[in-house]
N, CA, C and O atoms as a DFTB+ gen file, in Angstrom:
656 C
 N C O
     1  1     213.917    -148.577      85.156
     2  2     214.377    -147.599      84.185
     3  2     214.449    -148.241      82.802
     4  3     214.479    -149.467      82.693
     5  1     214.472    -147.571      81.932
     6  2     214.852    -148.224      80.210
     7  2     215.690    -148.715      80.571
     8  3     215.592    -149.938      80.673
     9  1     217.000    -148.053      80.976
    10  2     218.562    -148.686      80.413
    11  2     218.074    -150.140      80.983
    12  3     217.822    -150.988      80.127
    13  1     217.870    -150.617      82.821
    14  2     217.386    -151.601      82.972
    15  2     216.507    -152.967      82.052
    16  3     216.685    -154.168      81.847
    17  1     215.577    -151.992      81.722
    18  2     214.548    -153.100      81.113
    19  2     215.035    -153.531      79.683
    20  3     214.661    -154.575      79.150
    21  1     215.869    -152.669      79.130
    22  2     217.042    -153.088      77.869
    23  2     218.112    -154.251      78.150
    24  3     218.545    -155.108      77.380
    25  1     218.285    -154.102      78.964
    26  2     219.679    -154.517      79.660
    27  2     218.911    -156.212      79.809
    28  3     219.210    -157.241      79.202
    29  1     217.714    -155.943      80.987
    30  2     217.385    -157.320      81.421
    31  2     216.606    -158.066      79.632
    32  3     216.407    -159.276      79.533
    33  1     216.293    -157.105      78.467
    34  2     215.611    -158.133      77.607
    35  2     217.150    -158.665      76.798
    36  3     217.099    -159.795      76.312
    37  1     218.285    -158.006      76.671
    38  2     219.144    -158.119      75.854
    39  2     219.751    -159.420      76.583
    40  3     219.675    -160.418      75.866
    41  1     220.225    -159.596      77.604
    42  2     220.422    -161.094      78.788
    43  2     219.365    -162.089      78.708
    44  3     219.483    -163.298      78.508
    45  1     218.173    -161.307      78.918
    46  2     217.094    -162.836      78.866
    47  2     217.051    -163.294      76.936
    48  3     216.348    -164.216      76.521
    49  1     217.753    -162.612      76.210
    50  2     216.947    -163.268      75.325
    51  2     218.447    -164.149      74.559
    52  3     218.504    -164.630      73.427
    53  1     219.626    -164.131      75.711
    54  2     220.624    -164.585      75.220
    55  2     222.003    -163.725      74.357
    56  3     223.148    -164.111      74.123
    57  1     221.514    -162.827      74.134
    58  2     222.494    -162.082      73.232
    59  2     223.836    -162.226      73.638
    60  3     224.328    -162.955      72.777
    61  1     224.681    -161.950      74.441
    62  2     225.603    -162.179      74.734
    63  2     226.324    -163.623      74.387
    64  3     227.383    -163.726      73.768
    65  1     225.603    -164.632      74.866
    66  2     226.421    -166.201      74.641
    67  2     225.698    -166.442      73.241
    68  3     225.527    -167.633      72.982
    69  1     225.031    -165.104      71.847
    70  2     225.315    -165.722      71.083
    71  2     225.708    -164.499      70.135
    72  3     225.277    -164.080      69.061
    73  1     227.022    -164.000      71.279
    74  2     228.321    -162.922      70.318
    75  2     227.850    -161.878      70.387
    76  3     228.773    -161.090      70.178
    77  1     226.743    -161.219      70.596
    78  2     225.911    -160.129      69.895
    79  2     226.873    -159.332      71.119
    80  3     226.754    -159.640      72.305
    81  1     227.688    -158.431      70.713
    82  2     228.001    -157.471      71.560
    83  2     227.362    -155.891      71.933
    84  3     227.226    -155.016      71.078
    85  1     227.079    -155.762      73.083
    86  2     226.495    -154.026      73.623
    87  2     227.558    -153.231      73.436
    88  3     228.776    -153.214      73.614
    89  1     226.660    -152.565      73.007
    90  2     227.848    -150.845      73.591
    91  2     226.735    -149.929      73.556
    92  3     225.918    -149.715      72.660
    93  1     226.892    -149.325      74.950
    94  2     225.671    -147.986      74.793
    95  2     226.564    -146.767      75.216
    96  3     227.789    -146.665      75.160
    97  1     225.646    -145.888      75.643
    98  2     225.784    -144.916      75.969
    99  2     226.433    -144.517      77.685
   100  3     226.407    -145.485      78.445
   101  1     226.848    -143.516      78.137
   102  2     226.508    -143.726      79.447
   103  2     225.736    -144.047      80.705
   104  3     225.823    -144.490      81.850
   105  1     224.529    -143.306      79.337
   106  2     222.780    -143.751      80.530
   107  2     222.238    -144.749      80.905
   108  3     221.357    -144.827      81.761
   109  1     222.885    -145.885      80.085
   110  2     222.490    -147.084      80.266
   111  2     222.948    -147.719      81.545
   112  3     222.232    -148.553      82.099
   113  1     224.405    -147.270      82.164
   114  2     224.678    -147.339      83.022
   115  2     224.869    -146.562      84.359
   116  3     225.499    -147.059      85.293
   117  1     224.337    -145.398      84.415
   118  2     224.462    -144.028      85.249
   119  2     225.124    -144.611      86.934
   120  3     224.493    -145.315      87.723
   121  1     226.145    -144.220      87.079
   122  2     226.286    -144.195      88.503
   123  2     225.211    -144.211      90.004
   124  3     225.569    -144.660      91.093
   125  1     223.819    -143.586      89.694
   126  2     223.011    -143.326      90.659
   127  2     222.112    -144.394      90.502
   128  3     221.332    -144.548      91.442
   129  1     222.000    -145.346      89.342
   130  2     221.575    -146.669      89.858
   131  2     222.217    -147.647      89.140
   132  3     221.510    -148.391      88.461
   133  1     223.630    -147.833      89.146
   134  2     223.813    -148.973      89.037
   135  2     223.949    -149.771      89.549
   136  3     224.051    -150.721      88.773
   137  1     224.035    -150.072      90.582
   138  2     224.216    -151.176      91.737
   139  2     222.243    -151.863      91.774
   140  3     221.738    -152.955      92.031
   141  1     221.744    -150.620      91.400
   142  2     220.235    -151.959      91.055
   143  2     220.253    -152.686      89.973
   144  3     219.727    -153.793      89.852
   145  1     221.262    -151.688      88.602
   146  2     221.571    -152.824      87.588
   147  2     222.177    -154.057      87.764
   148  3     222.185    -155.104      87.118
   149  1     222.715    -153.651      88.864
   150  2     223.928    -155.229      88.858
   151  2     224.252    -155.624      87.817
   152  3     224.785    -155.030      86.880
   153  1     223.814    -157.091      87.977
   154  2     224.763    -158.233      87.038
   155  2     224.356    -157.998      85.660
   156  3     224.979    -158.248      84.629
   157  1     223.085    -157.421      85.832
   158  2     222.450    -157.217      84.005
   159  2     223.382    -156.626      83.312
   160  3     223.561    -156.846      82.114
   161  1     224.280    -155.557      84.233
   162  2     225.075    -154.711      83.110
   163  2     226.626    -155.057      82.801
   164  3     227.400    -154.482      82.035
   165  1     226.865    -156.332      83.753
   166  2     228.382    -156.947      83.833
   167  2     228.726    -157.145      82.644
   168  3     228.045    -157.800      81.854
   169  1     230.391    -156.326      82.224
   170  2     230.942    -155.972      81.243
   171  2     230.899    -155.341      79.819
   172  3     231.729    -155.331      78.909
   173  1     229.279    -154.665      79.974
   174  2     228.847    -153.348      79.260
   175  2     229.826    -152.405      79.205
   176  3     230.179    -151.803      80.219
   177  1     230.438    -152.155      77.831
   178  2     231.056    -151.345      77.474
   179  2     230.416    -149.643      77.171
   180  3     229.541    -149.566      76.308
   181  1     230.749    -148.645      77.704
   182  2     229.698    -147.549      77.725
   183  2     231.095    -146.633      77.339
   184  3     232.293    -146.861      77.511
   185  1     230.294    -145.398      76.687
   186  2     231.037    -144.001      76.775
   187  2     229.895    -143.102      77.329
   188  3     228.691    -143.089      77.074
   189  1     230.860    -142.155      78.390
   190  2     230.330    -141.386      78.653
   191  2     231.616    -140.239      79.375
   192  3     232.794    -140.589      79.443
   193  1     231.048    -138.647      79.946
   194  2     231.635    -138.098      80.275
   195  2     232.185    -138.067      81.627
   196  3     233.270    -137.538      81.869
   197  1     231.325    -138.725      82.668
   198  2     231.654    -139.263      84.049
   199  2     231.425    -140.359      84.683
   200  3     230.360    -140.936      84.461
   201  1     232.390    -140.924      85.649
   202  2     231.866    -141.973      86.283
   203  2     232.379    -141.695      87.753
   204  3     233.376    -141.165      88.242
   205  1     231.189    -142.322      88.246
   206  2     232.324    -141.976      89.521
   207  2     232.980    -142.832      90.172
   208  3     233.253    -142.612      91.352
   209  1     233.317    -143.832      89.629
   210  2     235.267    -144.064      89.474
   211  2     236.100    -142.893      89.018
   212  3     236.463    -142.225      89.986
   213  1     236.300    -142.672      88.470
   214  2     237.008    -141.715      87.957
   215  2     238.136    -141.020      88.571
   216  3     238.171    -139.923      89.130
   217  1     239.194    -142.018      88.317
   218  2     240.466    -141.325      89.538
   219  2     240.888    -140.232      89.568
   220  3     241.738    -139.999      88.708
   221  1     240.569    -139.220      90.404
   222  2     241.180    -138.053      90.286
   223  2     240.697    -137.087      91.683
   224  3     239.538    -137.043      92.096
   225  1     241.999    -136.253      92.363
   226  2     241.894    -135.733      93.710
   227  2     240.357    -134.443      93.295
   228  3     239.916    -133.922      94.319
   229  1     239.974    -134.202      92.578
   230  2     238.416    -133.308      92.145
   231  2     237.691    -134.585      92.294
   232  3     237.308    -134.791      93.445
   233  1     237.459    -135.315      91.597
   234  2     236.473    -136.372      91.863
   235  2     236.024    -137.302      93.079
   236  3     234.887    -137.679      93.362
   237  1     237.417    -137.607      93.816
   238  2     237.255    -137.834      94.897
   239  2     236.555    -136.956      96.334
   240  3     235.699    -137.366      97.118
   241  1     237.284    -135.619      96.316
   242  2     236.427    -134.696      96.830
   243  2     234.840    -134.240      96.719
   244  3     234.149    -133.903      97.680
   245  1     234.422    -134.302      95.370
   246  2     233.081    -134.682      94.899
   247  2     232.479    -135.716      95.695
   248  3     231.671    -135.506      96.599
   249  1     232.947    -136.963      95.288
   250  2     232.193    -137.832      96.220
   251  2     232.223    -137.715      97.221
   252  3     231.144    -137.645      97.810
   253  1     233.482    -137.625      97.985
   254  2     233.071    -137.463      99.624
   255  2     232.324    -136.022     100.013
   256  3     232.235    -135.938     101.238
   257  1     231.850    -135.046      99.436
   258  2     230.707    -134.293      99.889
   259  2     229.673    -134.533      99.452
   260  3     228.725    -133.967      99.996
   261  1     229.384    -135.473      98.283
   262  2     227.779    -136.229      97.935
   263  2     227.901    -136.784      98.763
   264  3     226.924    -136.577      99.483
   265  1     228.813    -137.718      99.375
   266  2     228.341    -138.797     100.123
   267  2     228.345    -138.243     101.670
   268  3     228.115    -139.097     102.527
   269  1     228.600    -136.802     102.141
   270  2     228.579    -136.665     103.234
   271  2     227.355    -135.914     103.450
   272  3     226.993    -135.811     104.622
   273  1     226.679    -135.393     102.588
   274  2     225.400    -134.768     102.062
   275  2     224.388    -135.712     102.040
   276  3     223.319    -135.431     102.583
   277  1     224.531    -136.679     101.557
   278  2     223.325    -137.377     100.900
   279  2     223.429    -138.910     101.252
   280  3     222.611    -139.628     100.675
   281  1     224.510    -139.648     102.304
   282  2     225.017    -140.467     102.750
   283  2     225.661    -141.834     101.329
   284  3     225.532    -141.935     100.109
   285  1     226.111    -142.361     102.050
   286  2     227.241    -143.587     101.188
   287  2     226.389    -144.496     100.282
   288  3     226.998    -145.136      99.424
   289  1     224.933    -144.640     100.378
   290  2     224.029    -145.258      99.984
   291  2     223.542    -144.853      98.654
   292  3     223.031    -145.532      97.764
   293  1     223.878    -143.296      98.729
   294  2     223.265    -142.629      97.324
   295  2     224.877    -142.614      96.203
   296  3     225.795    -143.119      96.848
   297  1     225.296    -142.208      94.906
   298  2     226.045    -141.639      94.367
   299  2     225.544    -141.097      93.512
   300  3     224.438    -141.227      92.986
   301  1     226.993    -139.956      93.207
   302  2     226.524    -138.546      92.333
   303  2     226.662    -139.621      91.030
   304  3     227.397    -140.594      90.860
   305  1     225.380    -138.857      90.000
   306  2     225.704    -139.678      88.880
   307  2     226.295    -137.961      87.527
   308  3     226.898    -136.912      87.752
   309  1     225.728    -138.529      86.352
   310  2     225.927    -137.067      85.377
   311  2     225.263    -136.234      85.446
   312  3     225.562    -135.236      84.790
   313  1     224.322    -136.220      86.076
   314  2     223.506    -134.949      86.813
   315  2     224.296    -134.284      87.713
   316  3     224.953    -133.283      87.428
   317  1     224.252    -134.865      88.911
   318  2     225.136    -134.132      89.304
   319  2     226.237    -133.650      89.153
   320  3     226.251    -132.455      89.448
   321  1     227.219    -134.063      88.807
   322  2     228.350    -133.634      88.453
   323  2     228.110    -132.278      86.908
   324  3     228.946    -131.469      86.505
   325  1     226.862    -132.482      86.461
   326  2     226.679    -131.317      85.712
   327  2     226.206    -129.820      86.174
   328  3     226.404    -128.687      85.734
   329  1     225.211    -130.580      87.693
   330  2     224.963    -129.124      88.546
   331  2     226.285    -128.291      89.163
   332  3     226.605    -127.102      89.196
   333  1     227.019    -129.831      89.740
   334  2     228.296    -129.244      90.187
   335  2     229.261    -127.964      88.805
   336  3     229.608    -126.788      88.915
   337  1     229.345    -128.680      87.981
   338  2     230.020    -128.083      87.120
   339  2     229.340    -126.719      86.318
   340  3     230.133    -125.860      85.935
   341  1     227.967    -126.533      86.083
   342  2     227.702    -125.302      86.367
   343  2     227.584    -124.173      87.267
   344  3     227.512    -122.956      87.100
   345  1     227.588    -125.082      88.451
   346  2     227.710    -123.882      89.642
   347  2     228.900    -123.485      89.391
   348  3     228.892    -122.290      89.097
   349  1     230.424    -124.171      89.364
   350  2     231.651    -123.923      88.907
   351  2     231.581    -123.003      88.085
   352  3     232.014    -121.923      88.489
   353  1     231.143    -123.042      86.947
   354  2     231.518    -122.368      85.958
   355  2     230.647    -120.651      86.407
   356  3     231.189    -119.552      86.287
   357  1     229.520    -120.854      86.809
   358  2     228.893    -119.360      87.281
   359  2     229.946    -118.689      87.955
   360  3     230.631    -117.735      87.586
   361  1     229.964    -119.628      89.451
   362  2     231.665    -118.493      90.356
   363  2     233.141    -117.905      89.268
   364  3     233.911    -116.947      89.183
   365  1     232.893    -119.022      88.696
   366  2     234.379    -118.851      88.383
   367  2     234.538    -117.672      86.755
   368  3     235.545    -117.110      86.325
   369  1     233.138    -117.662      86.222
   370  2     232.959    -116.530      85.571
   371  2     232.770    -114.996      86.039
   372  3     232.993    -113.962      85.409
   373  1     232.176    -115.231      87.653
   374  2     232.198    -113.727      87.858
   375  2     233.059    -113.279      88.560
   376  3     233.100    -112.055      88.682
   377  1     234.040    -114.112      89.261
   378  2     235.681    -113.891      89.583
   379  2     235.990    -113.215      88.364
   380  3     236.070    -111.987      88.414
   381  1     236.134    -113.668      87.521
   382  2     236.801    -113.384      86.152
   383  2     236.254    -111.623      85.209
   384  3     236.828    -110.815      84.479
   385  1     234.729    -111.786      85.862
   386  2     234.437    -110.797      84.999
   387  2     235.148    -109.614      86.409
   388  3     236.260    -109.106      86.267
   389  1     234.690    -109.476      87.075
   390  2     235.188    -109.156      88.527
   391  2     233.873    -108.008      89.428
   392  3     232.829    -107.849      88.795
   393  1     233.948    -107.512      90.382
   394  2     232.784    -107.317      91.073
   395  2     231.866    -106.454      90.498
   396  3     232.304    -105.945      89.466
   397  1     230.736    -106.107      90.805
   398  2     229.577    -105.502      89.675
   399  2     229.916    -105.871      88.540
   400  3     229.595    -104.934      87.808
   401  1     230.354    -106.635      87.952
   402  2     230.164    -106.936      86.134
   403  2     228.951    -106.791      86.134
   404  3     228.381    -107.135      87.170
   405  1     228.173    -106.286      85.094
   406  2     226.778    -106.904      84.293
   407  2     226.914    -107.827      83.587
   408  3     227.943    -108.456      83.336
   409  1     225.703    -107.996      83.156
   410  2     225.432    -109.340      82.207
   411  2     225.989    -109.348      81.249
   412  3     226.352    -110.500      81.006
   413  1     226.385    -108.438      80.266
   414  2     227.324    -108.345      79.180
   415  2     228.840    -108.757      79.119
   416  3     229.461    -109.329      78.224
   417  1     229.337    -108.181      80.629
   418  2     230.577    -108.901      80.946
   419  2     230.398    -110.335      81.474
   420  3     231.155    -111.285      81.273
   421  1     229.223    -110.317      82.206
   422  2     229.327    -111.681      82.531
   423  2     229.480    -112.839      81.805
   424  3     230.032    -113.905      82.074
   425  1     228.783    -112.366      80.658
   426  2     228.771    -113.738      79.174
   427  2     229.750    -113.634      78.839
   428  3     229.885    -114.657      78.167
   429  1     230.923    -112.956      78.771
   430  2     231.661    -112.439      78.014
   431  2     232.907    -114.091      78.907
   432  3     233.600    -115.055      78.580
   433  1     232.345    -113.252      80.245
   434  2     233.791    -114.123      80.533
   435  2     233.535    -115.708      81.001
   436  3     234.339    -116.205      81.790
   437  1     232.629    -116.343      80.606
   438  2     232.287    -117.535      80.290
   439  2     233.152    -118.243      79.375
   440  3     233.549    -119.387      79.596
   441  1     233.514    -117.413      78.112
   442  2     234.546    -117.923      76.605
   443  2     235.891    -118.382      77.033
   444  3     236.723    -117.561      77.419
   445  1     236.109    -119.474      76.990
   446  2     237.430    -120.028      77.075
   447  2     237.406    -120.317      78.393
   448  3     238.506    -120.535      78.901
   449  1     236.248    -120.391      79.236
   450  2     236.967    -120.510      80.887
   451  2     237.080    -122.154      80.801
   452  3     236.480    -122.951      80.080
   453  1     237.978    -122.330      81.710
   454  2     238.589    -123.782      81.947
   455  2     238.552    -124.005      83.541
   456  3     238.916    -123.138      84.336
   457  1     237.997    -125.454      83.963
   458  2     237.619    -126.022      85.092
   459  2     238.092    -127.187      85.252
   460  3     238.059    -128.091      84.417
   461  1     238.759    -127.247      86.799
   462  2     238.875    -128.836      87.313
   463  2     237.692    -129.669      87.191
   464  3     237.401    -129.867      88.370
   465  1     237.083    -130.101      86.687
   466  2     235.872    -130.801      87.258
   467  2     235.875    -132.051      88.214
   468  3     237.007    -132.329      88.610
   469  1     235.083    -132.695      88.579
   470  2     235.390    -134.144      88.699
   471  2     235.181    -135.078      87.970
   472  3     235.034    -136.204      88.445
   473  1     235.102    -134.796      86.379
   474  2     234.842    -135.427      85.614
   475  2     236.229    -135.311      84.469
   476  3     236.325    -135.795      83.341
   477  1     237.225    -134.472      85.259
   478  2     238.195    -134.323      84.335
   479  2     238.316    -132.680      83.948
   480  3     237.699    -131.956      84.728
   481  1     238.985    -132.035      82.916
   482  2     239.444    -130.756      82.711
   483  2     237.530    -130.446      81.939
   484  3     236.612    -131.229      81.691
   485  1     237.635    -129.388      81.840
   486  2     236.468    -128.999      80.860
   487  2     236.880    -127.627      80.691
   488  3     237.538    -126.972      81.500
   489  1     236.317    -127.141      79.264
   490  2     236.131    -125.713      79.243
   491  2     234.953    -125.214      77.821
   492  3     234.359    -125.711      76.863
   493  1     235.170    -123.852      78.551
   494  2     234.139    -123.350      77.503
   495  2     234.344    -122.912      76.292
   496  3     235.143    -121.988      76.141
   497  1     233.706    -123.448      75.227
   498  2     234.474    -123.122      73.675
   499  2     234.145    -121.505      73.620
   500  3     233.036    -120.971      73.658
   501  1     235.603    -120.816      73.508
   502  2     235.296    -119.401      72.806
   503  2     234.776    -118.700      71.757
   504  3     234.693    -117.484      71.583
   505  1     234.328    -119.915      70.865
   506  2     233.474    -119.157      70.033
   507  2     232.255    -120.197      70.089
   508  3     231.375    -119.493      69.594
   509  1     231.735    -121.240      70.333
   510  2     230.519    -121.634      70.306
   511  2     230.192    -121.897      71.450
   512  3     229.103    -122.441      71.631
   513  1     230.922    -121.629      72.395
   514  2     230.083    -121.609      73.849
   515  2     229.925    -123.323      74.189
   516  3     229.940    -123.528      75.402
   517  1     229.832    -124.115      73.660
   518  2     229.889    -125.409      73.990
   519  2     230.937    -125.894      75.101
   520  3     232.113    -125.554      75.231
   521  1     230.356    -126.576      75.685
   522  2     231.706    -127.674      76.562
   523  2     232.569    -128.034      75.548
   524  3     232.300    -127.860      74.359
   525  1     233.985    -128.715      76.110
   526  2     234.653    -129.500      75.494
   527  2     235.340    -130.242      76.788
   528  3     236.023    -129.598      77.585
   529  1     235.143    -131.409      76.907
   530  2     235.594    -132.541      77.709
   531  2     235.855    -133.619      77.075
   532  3     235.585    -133.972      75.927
   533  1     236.636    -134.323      78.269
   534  2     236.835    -135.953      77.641
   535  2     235.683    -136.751      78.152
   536  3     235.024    -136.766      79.192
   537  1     235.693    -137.513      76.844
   538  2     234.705    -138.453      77.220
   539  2     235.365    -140.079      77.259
   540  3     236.115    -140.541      76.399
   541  1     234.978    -140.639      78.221
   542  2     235.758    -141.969      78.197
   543  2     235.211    -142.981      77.802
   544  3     233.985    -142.963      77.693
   545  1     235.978    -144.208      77.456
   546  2     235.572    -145.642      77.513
   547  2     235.389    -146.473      78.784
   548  3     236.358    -146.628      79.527
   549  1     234.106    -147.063      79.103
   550  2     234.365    -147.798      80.636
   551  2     233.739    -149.415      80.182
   552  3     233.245    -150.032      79.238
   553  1     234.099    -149.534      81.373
   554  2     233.705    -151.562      81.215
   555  2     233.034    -151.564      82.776
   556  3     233.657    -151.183      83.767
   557  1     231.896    -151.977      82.793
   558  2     230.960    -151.923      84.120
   559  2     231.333    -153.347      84.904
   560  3     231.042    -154.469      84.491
   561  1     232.114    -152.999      86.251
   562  2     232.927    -155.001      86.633
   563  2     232.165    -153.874      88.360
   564  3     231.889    -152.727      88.711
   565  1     232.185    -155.604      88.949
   566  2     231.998    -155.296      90.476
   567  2     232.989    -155.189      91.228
   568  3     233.879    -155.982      90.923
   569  1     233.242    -154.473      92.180
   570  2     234.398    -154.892      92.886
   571  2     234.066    -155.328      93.893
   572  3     232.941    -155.782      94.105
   573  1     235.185    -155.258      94.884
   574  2     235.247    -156.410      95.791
   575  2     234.613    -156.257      96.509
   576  3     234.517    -157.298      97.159
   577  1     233.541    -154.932      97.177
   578  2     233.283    -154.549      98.304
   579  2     232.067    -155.018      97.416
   580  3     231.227    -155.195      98.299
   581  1     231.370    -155.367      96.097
   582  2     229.960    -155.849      96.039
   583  2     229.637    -154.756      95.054
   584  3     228.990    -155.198      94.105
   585  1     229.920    -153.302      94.978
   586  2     229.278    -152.348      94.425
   587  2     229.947    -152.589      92.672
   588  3     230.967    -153.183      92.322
   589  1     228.883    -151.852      91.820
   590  2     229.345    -152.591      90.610
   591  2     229.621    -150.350      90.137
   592  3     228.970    -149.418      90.608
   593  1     230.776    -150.292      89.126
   594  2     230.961    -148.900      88.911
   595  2     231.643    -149.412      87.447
   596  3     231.866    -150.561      87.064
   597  1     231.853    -148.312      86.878
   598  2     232.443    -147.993      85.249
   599  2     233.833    -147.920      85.305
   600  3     234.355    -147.040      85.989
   601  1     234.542    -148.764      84.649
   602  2     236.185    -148.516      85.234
   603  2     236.603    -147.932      83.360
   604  3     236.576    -148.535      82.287
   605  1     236.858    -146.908      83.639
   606  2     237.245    -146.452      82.503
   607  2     238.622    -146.899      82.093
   608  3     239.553    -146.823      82.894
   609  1     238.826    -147.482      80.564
   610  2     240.121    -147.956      80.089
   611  2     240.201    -147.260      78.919
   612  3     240.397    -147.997      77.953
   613  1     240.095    -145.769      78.598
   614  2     240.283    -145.204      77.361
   615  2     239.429    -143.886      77.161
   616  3     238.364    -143.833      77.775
   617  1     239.723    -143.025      76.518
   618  2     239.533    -141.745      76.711
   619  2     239.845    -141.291      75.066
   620  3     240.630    -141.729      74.225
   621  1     238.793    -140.156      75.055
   622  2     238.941    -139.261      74.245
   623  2     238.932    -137.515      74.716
   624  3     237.927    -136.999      75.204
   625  1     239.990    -136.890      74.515
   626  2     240.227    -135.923      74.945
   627  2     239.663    -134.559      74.277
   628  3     239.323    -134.513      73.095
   629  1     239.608    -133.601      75.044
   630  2     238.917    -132.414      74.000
   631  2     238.190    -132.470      72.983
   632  3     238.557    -131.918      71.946
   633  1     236.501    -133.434      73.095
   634  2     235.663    -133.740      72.698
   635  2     234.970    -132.239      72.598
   636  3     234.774    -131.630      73.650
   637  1     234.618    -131.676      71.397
   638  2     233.781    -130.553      70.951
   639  2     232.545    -131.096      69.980
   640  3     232.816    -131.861      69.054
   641  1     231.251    -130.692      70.215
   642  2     230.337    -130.577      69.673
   643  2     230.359    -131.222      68.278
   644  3     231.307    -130.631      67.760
   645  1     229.880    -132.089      67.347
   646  2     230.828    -132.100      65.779
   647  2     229.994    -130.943      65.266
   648  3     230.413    -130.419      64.233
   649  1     228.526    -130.292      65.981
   650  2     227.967    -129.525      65.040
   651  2     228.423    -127.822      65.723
   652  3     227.914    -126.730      65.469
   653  1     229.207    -128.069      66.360
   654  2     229.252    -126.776      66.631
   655  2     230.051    -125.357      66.401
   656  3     229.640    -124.324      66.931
């Protein structure tokens, strides 16, 4: 992958032991392959909107049906958790609009809806339709069992669009 082949030129060419500090994005580190990143990405500081660390009784449930779906070998990365969270948001808009709505009600009641995710609270901006979630700070460490994940130490809350 890029983030990889970034990762392995920024290590081979020394950057680190001479100060140059990373900070990327989340993609650089995505949950669904980091454990092939390994050590390349040890103590990469990233923001992003999910990890799956991410302590929380939604997130945990998440994983244990990716992983009972798709076995312990795979994890959900921000893809998924974005399919998840639009399927969410479809049900939970036409609860809201309520049975036969049309499409007019249906958009309608999209505005302001708010979701557990497993990525944390989210909702839909009522007037620009945008997400608004937290997005966190993580530090990529291995733990003990070998697998390497994003341990988030910092957060920004009710993150909206700046252009929206």
């Amino acid at each position: 992958t890029m983030p990889m082949a970034l990762l392995r030129a920024w290590r081979e060419r020394g950057m680190a032991e001479a100060g140059v500090r990373l900070i990327a994005t989340g993609e650089a580190t995505d949950d669904s392959y980091l454990d092939a990143t390994g050590a390349l990405a040890a103590g990469l500081v990233t923001s992003h909107h999910y990890s799956y660390a991410h302590d929380s009784a939604a997130n945990r449930k998440f994983v244990q049906g990716f992983e009972t779906a798709y076995g312990s070998r795979f994890r959900p990365g921000y893809f998924a958790v974005a399919a998840h969270d639009a399927l969410a948001a479809i049900d939970a808009a036409f609860v809201r609009a309520g049975a036969g709505a049309g499409g007019e009600r249906l958009i309608e009641a999209f505005k302001g809806l708010k979701i557990d995710s497993p990525r944390g609270p989210i909702e839909i901006d009522a007037t620009t339709r945008d997400i608004v979630q937290t997005v966190y700070i993580r530090r990529t460490e291995q733990q003990r069992d070998g697998r390497w994940v994003n341990v988030e130490f910092d957060r920004f809350e009710r993150v909206r669009d700046p252009n929206g």
